[in-house]
C-alpha positions in Angstrom: 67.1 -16.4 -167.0 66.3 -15.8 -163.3 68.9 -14.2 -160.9 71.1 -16.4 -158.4 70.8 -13.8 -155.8 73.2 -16.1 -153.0 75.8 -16.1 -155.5 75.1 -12.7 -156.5 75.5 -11.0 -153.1 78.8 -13.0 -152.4 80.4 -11.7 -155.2 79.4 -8.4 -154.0 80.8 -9.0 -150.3 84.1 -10.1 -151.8 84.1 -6.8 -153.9 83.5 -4.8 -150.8 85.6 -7.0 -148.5 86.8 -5.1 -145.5 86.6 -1.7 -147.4 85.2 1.0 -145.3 84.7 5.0 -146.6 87.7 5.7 -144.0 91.1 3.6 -144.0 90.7 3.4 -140.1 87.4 3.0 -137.7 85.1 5.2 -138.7 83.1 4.5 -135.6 85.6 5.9 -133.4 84.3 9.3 -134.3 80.6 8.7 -133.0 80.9 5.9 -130.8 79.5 3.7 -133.2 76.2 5.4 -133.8 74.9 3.7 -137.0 75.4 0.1 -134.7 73.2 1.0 -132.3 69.6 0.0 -133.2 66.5 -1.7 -131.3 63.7 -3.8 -132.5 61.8 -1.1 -134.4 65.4 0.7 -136.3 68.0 -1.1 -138.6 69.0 -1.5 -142.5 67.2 -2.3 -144.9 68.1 -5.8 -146.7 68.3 -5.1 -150.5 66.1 -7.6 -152.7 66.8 -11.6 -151.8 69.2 -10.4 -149.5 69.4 -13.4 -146.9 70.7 -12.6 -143.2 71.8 -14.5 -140.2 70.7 -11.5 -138.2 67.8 -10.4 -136.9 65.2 -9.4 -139.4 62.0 -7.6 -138.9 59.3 -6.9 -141.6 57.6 -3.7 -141.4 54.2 -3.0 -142.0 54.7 -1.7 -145.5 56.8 -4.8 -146.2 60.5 -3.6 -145.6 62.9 -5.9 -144.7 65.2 -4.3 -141.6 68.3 -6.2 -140.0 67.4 -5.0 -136.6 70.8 -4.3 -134.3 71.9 -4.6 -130.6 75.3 -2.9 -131.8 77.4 -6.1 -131.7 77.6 -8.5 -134.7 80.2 -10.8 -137.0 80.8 -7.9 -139.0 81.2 -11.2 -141.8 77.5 -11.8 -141.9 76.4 -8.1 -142.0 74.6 -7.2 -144.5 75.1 -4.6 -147.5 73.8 -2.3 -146.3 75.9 -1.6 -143.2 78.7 -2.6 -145.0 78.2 0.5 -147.4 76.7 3.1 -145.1 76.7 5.8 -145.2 77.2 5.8 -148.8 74.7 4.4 -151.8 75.0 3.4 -155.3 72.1 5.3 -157.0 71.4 5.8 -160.3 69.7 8.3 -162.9 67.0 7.6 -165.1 69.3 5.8 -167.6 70.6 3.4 -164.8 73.9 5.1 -165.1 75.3 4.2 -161.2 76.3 6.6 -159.1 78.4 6.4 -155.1 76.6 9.4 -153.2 76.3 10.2 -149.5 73.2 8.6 -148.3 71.4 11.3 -147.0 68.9 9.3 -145.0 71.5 9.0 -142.5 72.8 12.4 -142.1 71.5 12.5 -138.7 73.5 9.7 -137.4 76.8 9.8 -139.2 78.6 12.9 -139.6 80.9 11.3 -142.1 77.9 13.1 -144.2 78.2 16.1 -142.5 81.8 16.4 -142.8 82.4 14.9 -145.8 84.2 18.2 -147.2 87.0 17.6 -144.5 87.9 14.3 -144.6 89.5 12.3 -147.1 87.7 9.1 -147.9 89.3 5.8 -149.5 88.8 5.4 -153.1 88.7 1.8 -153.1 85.3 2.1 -150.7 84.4 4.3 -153.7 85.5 1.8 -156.6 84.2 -1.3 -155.1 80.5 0.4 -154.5 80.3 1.7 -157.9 80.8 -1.8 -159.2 78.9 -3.9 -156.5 76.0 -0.8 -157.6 76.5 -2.1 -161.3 76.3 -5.9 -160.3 72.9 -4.4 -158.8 71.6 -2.1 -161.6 71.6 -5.5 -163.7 69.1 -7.2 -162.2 65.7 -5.8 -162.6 64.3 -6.1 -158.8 67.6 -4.3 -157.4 67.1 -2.2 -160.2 64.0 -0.8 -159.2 65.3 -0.8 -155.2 68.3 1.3 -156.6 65.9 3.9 -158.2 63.1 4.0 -155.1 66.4 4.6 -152.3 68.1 7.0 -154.9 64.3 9.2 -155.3 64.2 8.8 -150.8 67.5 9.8 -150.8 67.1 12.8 -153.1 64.1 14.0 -151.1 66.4 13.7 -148.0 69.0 15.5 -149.7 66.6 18.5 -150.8 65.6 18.6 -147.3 68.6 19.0 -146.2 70.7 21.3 -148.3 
Protein backbone atom coordinates (compact mmCIF):
# COMPACT_ATOMS: atom_id res chain seq x y z
CA UNK A 1 0.00 0.00 0.00
CA UNK A 2 1.80 3.14 -1.16
CA UNK A 3 1.70 6.38 0.87
CA UNK A 4 -0.78 9.42 -0.13
CA UNK A 5 1.82 11.82 0.77
CA UNK A 6 -0.75 15.18 -0.27
CA UNK A 7 -3.20 13.86 2.03
CA UNK A 8 -0.60 12.89 4.44
CA UNK A 9 1.09 16.34 4.82
CA UNK A 10 -2.42 18.10 5.17
CA UNK A 11 -3.29 16.21 7.97
CA UNK A 12 -0.06 17.13 9.45
CA UNK A 13 -0.52 21.06 8.69
CA UNK A 14 -3.95 20.86 10.36
CA UNK A 15 -2.18 19.08 13.45
CA UNK A 16 0.30 21.90 13.60
CA UNK A 17 -2.10 24.65 12.59
CA UNK A 18 -0.97 27.97 13.80
CA UNK A 19 1.08 26.38 16.72
CA UNK A 20 4.44 28.02 17.18
CA UNK A 21 7.12 26.91 20.17
CA UNK A 22 6.14 30.46 21.70
CA UNK A 23 2.37 31.57 22.30
CA UNK A 24 3.38 35.02 20.72
CA UNK A 25 6.00 35.96 17.68
CA UNK A 26 8.83 34.32 18.16
CA UNK A 27 10.47 36.37 15.44
CA UNK A 28 10.21 39.44 17.36
CA UNK A 29 13.25 38.40 19.24
CA UNK A 30 15.73 38.10 16.22
CA UNK A 31 14.09 40.12 13.63
CA UNK A 32 12.99 37.25 11.96
CA UNK A 33 16.31 35.55 11.37
CA UNK A 34 15.28 31.99 10.28
CA UNK A 35 13.04 34.06 7.26
CA UNK A 36 15.79 35.46 5.84
CA UNK A 37 17.39 33.20 3.17
CA UNK A 38 18.79 33.71 -0.54
CA UNK A 39 18.99 31.36 -3.39
CA UNK A 40 21.66 29.07 -2.10
CA UNK A 41 19.97 28.82 2.00
CA UNK A 42 16.42 27.51 2.97
CA UNK A 43 14.59 24.26 4.54
CA UNK A 44 14.66 21.34 3.63
CA UNK A 45 11.28 19.75 2.15
CA UNK A 46 10.67 16.39 3.91
CA UNK A 47 10.01 13.32 1.38
CA UNK A 48 7.04 14.21 -1.30
CA UNK A 49 6.69 17.29 0.33
CA UNK A 50 5.16 19.62 -2.52
CA UNK A 51 5.66 23.58 -2.26
CA UNK A 52 4.28 26.60 -3.88
CA UNK A 53 7.51 28.22 -3.01
CA UNK A 54 10.60 28.42 -4.42
CA UNK A 55 12.52 25.14 -4.49
CA UNK A 56 16.12 24.57 -5.32
CA UNK A 57 17.82 21.14 -5.66
CA UNK A 58 21.20 20.85 -4.47
CA UNK A 59 23.89 19.09 -5.88
CA UNK A 60 23.59 16.09 -3.49
CA UNK A 61 19.83 16.06 -4.24
CA UNK A 62 18.27 18.07 -1.28
CA UNK A 63 15.25 19.71 -1.74
CA UNK A 64 15.49 23.57 -0.06
CA UNK A 65 12.36 26.00 -0.04
CA UNK A 66 14.62 28.91 -0.80
CA UNK A 67 13.28 32.39 1.08
CA UNK A 68 13.17 36.16 0.45
CA UNK A 69 11.70 36.43 4.10
CA UNK A 70 8.16 37.08 3.08
CA UNK A 71 5.66 34.29 2.32
CA UNK A 72 1.76 33.00 2.94
CA UNK A 73 2.84 31.59 6.08
CA UNK A 74 -0.35 28.84 4.78
CA UNK A 75 1.72 27.33 2.09
CA UNK A 76 5.07 27.10 4.14
CA UNK A 77 6.35 24.21 4.46
CA UNK A 78 6.99 21.76 7.56
CA UNK A 79 9.80 22.53 8.03
CA UNK A 80 9.55 26.22 8.93
CA UNK A 81 6.45 25.60 10.45
CA UNK A 82 8.41 23.32 13.13
CA UNK A 83 11.74 25.11 13.46
CA UNK A 84 13.60 25.17 15.45
CA UNK A 85 12.40 22.05 16.78
CA UNK A 86 12.47 18.28 15.16
CA UNK A 87 10.82 15.05 15.69
CA UNK A 88 13.71 12.56 15.80
CA UNK A 89 13.77 9.22 16.75
CA UNK A 90 16.02 6.38 18.35
CA UNK A 91 16.89 3.34 16.84
CA UNK A 92 13.48 1.72 17.72
CA UNK A 93 11.57 4.67 15.89
CA UNK A 94 10.41 5.74 19.24
CA UNK A 95 9.78 9.80 18.27
CA UNK A 96 11.18 12.25 20.01
CA UNK A 97 10.49 16.72 19.93
CA UNK A 98 14.21 18.01 20.40
CA UNK A 99 15.88 21.35 19.65
CA UNK A 100 17.20 21.21 16.22
CA UNK A 101 20.55 21.92 16.67
CA UNK A 102 21.42 22.68 13.12
CA UNK A 103 20.06 25.96 13.72
CA UNK A 104 21.52 27.00 16.88
CA UNK A 105 23.29 29.69 15.09
CA UNK A 106 20.25 31.46 13.85
CA UNK A 107 17.68 31.01 16.55
CA UNK A 108 18.44 31.60 19.97
CA UNK A 109 15.18 29.97 21.08
CA UNK A 110 17.98 27.04 21.12
CA UNK A 111 20.20 28.95 23.07
CA UNK A 112 17.85 30.04 25.57
CA UNK A 113 15.72 27.45 25.76
CA UNK A 114 16.37 27.02 29.70
CA UNK A 115 14.69 30.55 30.07
CA UNK A 116 11.76 30.55 28.27
CA UNK A 117 8.69 28.68 28.54
CA UNK A 118 7.58 27.09 25.47
CA UNK A 119 3.90 25.99 24.45
CA UNK A 120 3.06 22.44 24.94
CA UNK A 121 0.69 22.17 22.34
CA UNK A 122 3.79 23.15 19.67
CA UNK A 123 5.23 20.13 21.70
CA UNK A 124 2.09 17.70 21.44
CA UNK A 125 1.21 18.40 17.84
CA UNK A 126 5.11 17.71 16.69
CA UNK A 127 5.31 14.53 18.48
CA UNK A 128 2.29 13.28 16.66
CA UNK A 129 2.81 14.90 13.14
CA UNK A 130 6.65 13.01 13.98
CA UNK A 131 4.60 9.69 14.44
CA UNK A 132 2.35 10.30 11.18
CA UNK A 133 6.14 10.53 9.78
CA UNK A 134 7.91 7.60 11.47
CA UNK A 135 5.07 5.41 9.70
CA UNK A 136 5.97 5.79 6.41
CA UNK A 137 9.21 4.22 5.49
CA UNK A 138 10.91 7.19 3.23
CA UNK A 139 10.11 9.85 6.15
CA UNK A 140 11.30 7.23 8.26
CA UNK A 141 14.62 7.08 7.06
CA UNK A 142 14.62 11.20 6.61
CA UNK A 143 13.66 11.18 10.39
CA UNK A 144 16.70 8.97 11.39
CA UNK A 145 19.51 10.84 8.74
CA UNK A 146 18.25 14.68 10.30
CA UNK A 147 18.11 13.07 13.93
CA UNK A 148 22.10 11.41 13.30
CA UNK A 149 23.00 15.49 11.58
CA UNK A 150 21.35 16.86 14.37
CA UNK A 151 23.16 14.71 16.98
CA UNK A 152 26.58 15.51 15.43
CA UNK A 153 25.49 19.23 15.65
CA UNK A 154 24.51 18.82 19.09
CA UNK A 155 27.94 17.08 20.09
CA UNK A 156 29.56 19.95 18.49
CA UNK A 157 28.01 22.14 20.30
CA UNK A 158 27.57 21.07 23.89
Amino acid sequence: MSTDYNNMYQKIFKIMGDLTPLKADCGKLCSQACCKGDENTGMRLFPFEESELPVKILDNGVRLVVCDGKCDRTKRPLACRIFPFFPTVDERGKVFVEPDFRGARLCPLISHSDEIIFDKRFFNALKKVGKILAKDEACLEFLREATEEIDTYKDFLM
